[in-house]
N, C-alpha and C positions, 0 to 999 in steps of 0.2 A: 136653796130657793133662788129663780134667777130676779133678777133685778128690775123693779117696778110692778111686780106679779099682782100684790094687793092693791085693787081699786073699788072699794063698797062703795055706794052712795052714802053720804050723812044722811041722817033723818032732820039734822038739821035743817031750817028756813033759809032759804036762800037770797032773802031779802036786799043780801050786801053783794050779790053776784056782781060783776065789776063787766062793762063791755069790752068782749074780746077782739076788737072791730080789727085787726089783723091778720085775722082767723074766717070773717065775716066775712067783710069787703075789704080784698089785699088788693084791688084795686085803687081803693080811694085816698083821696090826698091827704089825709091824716097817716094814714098805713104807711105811704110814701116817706113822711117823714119819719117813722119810726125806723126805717131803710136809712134813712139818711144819718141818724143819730148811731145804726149800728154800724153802717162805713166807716164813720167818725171814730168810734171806739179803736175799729180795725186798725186806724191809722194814728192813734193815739201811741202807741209803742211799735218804733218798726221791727229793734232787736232782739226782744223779748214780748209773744203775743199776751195781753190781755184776756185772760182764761175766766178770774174769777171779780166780781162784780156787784159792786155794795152801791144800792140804790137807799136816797134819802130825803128829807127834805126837813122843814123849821119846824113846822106844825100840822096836825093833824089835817087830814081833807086837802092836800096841795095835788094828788093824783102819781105819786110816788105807786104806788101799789099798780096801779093801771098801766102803768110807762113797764115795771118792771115785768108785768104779765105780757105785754104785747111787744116789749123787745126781746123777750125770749124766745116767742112766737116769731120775729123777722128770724133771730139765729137758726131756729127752728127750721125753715124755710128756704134757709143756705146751706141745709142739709148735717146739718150740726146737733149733735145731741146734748142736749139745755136740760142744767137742775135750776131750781126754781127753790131756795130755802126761804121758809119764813124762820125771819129770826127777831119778827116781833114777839117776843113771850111774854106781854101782857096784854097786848090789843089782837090777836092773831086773827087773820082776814083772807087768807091767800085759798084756804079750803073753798070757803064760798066761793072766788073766781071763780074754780077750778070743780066747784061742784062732787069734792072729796070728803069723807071722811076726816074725822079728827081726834081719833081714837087714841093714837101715840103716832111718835113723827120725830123732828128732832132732841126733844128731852129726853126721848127714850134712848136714843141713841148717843148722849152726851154724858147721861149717867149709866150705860153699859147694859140698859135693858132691853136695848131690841139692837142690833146689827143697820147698816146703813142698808143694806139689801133686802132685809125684812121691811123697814117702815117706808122706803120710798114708794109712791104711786104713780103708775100711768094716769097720762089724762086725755081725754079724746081725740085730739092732737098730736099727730105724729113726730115724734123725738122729743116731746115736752112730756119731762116727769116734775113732778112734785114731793117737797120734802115739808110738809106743813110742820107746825109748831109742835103739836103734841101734847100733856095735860101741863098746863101755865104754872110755874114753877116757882115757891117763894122768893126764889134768888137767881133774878133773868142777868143779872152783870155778871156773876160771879161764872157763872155757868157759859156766855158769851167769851169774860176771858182765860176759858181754862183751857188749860195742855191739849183736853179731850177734842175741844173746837178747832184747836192749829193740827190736830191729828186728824180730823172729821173734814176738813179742806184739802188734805193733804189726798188722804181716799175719793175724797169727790172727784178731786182732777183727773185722777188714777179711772174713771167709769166716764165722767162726761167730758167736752170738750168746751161748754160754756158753764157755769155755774151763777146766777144771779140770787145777791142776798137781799131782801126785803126786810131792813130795819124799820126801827121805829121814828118818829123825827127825831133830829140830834139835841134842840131843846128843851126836850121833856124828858129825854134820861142821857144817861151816856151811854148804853147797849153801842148806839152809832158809831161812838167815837171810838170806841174800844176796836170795834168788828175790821174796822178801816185800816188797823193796822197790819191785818194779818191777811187782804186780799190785794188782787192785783193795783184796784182804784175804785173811785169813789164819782159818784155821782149824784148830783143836786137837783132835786124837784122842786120849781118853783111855780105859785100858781097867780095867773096873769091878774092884776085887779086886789090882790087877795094876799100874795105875803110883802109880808112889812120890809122896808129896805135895810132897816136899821137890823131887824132878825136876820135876813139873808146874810147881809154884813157879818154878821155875829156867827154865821152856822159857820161859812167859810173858815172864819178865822181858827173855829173850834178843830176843826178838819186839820186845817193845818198847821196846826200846834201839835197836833196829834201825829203830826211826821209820814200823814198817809197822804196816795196820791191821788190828789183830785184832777177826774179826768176833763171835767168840765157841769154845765150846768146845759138844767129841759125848763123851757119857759114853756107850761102850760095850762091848758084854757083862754089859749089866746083867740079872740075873734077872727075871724075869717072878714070880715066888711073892714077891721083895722088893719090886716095884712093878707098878704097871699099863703103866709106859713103860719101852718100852726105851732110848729116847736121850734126853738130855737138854741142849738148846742154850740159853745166854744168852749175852749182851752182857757184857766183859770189863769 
């Protein structure tokens, strides 16, 4: 079977679909910034590229999910062939962007029941596949950090040239902190107005106790009347 073949619609509501404004308007100065945040990546490691890519944030609704759907979309774009995993497996969300199916996806491929070439989907978007979650598993840590998952990144890289992980926040479980270990770098969603300093403080530290590399941090939902930028990415 070649690789991304299966793409049904869910019958699922699509209530949680997420704007793909990258996709939409790759003109507009949000897009822009999403450009800017992948430069940033690019030059994040000059000797060894940055292939694979663990997006995150404190708490739930900081726009983590968003960031990671529309920089896939820049990668996208630079002509790059981008996986898109959800490796939320209790809150899984990335279907809805994406307007897929959630029939099996990565559980199934983590417990050896579907092949990574069987459960990945194309998505309407050119070079942008999806690897959704799949049926939500009683044991989402256990399964994040097993052999199967440092084996299931290993194959990713081996078909795509960007790979973007969609965790869960790092304060409500440690799926986060685990996943970070085993990609290239890590990435902090923060949302403007909305997370607590003393949380951010706290996700940071979790990260980097964890021995993984943070590549930097996305201030978003910033006003356009308080600045000219909507996101804003450095080096930790």
């Amino acid at each position: 079977m070649k690789l991304g073949t299966r793409n049904k619609k869910s019958k699922q509501s699509f209530s949680k679909e997420r704007q793909l404004i990258a996709h939409q308007s790759p003109k507009s100065p949000i897009s822009e910034q999403y450009r800017t945040l992948r430069t940033n990546i690019e030059f994040a490691s000059i000797d060894e590229p940055v292939r694979t890519i663990l997006l995150t944030s404190t708490a739930p609704g900081e726009g983590k999910s968003t960031t990671a759907a529309n920089l896939a979309i820049v990668f996208a774009q630079q002509g790059k062939k981008v996986l898109i995993v959800d490796t939320d497996l209790r809150n899984p969300t990335v279907h809805y962007t994406f307007r897929l199916a959630n029939t099996f996806g990565l559980t199934n491929v983590l417990t050896k029941q579907a092949t990574m070439n069987e459960a990945v989907q194309m998505t309407a978007i050119k070079d942008v596949f999806v690897l959704t979650c799949g049926p939500i598993p009683p044991n989402p840590a256990e399964l994040i950090g097993s052999e199967s998952m440092t084996q299931f990144i290993a194959n990713a890289k081996e078909h795509f040239e960007i790979v973007i992980f969609d965790t869960p926040p790092v304060l409500a479980v440690t799926d986060a902190q685990i996943l970070a270990n085993k990609v290239d770098g890590s990435i902090l969603v923060f949302s403007s107005g909305d997370t607590n300093i003393e949380a951010a403080v706290k996700t940071k530290e979790i990260l980097s106790n964890s021995k993984s590399k943070l590549l930097g941090a996305v201030l978003n939902k910033k006003k356009a009347k308080d600045s000219q930028y909507y996101y804003y990415y450095g080096s930790s």
